[in-house]
ZADOBA-78652 format. One record per residue: residue number from 1; residue in three letters; z, y, x negated of N, C-alpha, C in turn. Coordinates in steps of 0.05 Angstrom, whole numbers, plus 5000, padded with zeros to 4 digits. Each point is the difference from the previous one (the first is absolute). Example, Ala and Ser with C-alpha at 12.3 -4.5 7.8 and 13.67 -1.06 7.14 Angstrom:
// ZADOBA-78652
i,aa,nzz,nyy,nxx,cazz,cayy,caxx,czz,cyy,cxx
1,Ala,5156,4886,4736,5000,5024,5018,5000,5024,4982
2,Ser,4986,5021,5007,5001,5024,4984,5014,5022,5015
***
This chain:
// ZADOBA-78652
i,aa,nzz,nyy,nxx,cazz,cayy,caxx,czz,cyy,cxx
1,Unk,4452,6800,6426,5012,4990,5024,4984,5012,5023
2,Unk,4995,4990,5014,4985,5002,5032,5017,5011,5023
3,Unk,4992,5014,5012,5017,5006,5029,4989,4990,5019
4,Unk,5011,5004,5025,5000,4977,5023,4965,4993,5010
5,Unk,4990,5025,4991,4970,5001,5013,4985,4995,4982
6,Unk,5013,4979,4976,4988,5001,4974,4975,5023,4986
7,Unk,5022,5011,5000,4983,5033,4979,5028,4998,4981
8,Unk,4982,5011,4976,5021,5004,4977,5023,5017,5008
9,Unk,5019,4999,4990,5024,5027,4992,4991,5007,4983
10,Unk,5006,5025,4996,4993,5020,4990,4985,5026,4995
11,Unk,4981,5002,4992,4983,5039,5002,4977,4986,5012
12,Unk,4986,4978,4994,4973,4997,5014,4984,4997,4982
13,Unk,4981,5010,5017,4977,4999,4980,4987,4981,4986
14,Unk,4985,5007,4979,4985,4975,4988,4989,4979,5007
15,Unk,5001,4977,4988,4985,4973,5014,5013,4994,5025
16,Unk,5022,5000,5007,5020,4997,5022,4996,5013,5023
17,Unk,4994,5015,5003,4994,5026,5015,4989,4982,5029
18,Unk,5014,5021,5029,4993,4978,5016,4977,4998,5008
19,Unk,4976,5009,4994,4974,4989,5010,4988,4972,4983
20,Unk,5026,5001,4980,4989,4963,4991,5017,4983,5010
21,Unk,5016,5004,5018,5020,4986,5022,4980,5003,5024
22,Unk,4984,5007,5011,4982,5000,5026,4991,4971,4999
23,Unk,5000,4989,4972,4978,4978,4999,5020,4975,5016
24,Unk,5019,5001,5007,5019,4983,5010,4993,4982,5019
25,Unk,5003,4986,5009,4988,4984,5042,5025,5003,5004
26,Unk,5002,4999,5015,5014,5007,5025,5020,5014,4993
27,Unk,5001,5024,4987,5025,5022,4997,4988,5025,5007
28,Unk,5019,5012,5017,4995,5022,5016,5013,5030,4973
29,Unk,4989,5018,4993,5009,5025,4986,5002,5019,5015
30,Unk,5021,5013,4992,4995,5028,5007,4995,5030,4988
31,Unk,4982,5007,4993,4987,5017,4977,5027,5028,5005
32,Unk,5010,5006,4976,5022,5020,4992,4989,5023,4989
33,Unk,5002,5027,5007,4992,5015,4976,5020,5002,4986
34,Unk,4987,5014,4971,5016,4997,4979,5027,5012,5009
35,Unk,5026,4979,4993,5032,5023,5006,5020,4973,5004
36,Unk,5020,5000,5022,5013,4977,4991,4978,4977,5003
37,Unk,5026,4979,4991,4987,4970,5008,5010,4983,5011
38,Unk,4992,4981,5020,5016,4986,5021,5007,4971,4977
39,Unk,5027,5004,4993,4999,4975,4997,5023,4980,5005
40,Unk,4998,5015,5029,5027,4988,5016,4994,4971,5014
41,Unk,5008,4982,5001,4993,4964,5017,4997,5006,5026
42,Unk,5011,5024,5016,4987,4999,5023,4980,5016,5007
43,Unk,4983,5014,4982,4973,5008,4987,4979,4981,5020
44,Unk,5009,4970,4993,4970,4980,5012,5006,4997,5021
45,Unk,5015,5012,5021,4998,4998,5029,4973,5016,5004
46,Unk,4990,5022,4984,4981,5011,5003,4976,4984,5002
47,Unk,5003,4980,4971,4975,4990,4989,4993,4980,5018
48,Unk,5023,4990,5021,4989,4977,5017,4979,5012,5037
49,Unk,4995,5017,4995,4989,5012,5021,5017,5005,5032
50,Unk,5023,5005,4994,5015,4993,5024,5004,5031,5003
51,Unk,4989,5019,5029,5001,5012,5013,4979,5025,4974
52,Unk,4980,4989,4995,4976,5012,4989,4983,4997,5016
53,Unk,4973,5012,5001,4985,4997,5017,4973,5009,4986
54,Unk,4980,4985,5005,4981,5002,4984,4983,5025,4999
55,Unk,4997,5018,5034,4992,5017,4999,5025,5039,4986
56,Unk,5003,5002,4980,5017,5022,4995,5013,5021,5019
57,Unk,4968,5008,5020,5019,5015,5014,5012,4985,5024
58,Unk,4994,4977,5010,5009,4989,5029,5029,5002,4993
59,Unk,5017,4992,5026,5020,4994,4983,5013,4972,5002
60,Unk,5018,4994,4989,5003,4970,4998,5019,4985,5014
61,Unk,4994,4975,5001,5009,4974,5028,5022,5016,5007
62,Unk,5013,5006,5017,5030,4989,5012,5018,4990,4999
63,Unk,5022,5008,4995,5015,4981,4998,5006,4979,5025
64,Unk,5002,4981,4991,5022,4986,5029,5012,5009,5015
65,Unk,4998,5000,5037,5028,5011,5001,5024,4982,5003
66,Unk,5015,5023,4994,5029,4987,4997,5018,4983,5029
67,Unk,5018,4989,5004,5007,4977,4999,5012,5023,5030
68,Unk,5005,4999,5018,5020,5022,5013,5026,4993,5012
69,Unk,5011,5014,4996,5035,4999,5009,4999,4992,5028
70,Unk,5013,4981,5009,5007,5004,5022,5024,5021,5012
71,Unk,5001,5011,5029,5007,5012,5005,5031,4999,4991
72,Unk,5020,5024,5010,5018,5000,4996,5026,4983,5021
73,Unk,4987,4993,5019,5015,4995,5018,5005,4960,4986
74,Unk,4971,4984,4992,5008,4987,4987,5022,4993,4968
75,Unk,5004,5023,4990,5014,4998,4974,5021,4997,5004
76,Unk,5006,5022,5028,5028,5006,5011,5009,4970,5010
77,Unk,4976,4988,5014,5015,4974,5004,5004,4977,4982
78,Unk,4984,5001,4985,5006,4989,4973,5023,5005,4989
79,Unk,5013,5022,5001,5024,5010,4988,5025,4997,5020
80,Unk,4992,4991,5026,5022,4988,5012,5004,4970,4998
81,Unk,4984,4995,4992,4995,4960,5010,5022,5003,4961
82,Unk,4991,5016,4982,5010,4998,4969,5036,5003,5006
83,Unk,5006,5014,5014,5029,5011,5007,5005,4976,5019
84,Unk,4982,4980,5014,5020,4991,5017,5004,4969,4986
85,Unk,4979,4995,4984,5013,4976,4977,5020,5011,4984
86,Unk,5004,5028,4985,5018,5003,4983,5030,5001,5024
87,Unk,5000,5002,5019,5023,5001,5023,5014,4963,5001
88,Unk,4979,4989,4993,5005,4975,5020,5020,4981,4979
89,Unk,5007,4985,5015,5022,4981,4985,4986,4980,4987
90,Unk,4973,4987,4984,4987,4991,4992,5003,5019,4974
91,Unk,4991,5027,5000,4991,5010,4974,5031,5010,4995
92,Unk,5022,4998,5010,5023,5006,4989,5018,4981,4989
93,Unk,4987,4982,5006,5005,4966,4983,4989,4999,4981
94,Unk,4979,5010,4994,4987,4995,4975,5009,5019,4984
95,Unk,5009,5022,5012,5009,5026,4974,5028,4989,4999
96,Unk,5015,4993,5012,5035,4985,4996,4984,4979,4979
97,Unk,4988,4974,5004,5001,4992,4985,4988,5011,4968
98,Unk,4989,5013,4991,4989,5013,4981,5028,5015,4987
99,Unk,5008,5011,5012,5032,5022,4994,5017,4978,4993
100,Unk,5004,4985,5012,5014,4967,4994,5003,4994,4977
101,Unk,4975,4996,4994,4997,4994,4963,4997,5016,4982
102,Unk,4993,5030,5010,4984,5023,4977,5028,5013,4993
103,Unk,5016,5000,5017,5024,5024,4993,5022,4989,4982
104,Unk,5006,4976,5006,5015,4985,4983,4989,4993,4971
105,Unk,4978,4982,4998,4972,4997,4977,5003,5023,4982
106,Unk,4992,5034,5016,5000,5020,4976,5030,5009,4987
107,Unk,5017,5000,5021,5024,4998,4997,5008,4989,4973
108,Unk,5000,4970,5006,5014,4986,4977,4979,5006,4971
109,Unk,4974,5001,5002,4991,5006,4974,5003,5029,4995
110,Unk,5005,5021,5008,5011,5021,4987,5032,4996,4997
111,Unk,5012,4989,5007,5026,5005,4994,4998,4981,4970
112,Unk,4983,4977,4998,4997,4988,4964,4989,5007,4988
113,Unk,4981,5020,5005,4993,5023,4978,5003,5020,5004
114,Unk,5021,5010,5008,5018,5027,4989,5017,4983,4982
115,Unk,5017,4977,5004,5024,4983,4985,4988,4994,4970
116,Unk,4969,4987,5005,4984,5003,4974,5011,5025,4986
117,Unk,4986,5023,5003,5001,5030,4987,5025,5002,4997
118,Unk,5010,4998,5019,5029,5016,4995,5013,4984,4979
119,Unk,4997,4972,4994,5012,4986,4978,4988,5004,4979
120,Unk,4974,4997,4999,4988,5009,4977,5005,5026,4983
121,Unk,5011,5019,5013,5008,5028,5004,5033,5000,4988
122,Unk,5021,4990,5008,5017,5006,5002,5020,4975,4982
123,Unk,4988,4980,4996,5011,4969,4987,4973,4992,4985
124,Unk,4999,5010,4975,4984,4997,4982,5013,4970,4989
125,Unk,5015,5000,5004,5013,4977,4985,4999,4976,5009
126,Unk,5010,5009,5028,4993,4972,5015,4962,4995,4994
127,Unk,4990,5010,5008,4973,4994,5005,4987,4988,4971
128,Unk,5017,5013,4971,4993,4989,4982,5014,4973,4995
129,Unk,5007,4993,5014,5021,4964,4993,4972,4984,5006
130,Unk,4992,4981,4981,4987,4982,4990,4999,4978,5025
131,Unk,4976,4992,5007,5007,4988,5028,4989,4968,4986
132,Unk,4971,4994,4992,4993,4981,4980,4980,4995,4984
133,Unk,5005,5003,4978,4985,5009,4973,5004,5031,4995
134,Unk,4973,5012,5008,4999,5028,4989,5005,5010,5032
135,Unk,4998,4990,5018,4996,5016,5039,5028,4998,4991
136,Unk,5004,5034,5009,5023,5012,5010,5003,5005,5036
137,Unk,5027,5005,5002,4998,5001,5028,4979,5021,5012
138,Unk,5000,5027,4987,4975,5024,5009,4980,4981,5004
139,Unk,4985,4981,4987,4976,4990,5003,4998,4982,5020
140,Unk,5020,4985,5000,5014,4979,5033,4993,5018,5020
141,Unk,5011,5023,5001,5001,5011,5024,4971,5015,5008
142,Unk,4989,5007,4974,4974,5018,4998,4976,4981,5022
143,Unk,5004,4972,4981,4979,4969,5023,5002,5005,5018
144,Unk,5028,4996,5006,5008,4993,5034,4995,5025,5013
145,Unk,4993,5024,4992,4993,5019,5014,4970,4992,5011
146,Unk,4990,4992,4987,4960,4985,5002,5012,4983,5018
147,Unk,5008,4974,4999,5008,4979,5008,5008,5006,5033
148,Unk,5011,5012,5006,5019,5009,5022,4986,5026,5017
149,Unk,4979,5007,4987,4971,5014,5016,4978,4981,5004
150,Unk,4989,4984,4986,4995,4973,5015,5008,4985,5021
151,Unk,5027,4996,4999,5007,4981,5016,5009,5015,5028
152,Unk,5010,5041,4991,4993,5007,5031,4974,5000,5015
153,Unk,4978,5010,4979,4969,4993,5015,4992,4976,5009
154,Unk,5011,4979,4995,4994,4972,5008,5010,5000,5025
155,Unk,5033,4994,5001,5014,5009,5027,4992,5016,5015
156,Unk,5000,5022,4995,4981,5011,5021,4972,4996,5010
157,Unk,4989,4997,4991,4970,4980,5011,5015,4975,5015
158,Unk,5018,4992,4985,5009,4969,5017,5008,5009,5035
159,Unk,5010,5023,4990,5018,5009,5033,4976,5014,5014
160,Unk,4985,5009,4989,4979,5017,5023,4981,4969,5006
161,Unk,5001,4983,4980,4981,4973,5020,5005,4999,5017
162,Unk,5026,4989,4998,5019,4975,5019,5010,5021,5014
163,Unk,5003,5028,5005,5014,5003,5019,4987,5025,5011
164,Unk,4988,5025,4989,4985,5014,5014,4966,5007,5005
165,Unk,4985,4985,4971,4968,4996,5013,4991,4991,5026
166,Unk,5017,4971,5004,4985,4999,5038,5007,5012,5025
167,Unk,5018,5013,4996,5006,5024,5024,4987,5029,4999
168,Unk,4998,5003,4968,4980,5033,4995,4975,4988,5008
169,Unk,4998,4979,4988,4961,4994,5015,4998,5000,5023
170,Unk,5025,4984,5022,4996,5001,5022,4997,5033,5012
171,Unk,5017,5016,4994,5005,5028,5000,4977,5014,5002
172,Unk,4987,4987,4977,4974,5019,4986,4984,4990,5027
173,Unk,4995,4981,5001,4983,4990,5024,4994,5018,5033
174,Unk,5031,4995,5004,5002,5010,5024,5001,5030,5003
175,Unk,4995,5012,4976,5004,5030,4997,4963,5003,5002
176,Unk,4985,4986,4984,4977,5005,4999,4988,4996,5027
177,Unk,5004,4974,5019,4988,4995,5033,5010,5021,5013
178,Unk,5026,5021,4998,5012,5021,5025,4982,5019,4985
179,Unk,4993,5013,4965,4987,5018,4999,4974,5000,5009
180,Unk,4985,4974,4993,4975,4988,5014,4994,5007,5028
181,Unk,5026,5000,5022,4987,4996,5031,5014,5038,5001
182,Unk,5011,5006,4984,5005,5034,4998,4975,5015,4995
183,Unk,4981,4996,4993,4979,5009,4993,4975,4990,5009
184,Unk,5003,4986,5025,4992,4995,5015,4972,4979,4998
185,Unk,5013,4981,4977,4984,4978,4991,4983,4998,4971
186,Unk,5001,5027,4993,4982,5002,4973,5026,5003,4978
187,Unk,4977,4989,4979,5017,5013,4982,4983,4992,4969
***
């Protein structure tokens, strides 16, 4: 088996040995003395020449610089324009409506599976009564546990369509143009 810089695993040596890997085009080595061995996958960040430099002792490219923060005075306003959509009666419509459907929704499906367990648990008998053929009621109820997580994931997608995606987009919108002119046009 080969490692990432295709050199053998293992002790070395012999025909394998890396001066009969030199003969390669276009693969970069890096000569090891004898002791560990790299044969880690991010090993060939080496082999691709990135921040090597041809002369040994110079030293090598630079990095990029980095990206710079804008000041603080913009974040801070960024962080007011964020507090004054979460204030406003737009984004408190959209969290009422969300609470609308989420609290009731988890509601009713934990209260039918605890009634699941707890019957299964406590009325062995009932749950064993023959519902048709070999499906007993346990197994009736086991489906409709699948069945009835479906049909809340569906409903809910149905309700965040039709009733809260075009106001969060709108939301999202108008949150991004106040952080936009908060930061004084960049971004």
């Amino acid at each position: 088996m080969q490692s990432s810089n295709d050199r053998p695993r293992g002790a070395g040596g012999g025909p394998e040995s890396a001066a009969d890997h030199r003969a390669v085009p276009g693969r970069a080595y890096v000569e090891t003395a004898p002791g560990p061995r790299y044969d880690d996958p991010w090993y060939d960040a080496l082999a691709s020449g990135w921040g090597e430099s041809a002369d040994p002792g110079a030293p090598g490219p630079a990095l990029p610089p980095m990206r710079r923060e804008p000041a603080e005075e913009p974040s801070r306003a960024a962080a007011e324009v964020y507090l004054e959509v979460q204030r406003s009666a737009a984004f408190q419509e959209v969290r009422s409506r969300y609470r609308r459907f989420v609290v009731p929704a988890v509601t009713a499906f934990f209260l039918w599976y605890v009634a699941y367990v707890v019957a299964a648990t406590t009325a062995p008998t009932l749950m064993a009564r023959p519902v048709a053929g070999t499906v007993n009621v346990a197994m009736a109820a086991g489906l409709g546990q699948f069945l009835t997580t479906f049909l809340l994931t569906w409903a809910y997608a149905r309700h965040a369509r039709l009733r809260r995606d075009r106001a969060a987009l709108e939301l999202r919108w108008d949150t991004q143009e106040l952080t936009r002119g908060a930061r004084g046009g960049a971004s």
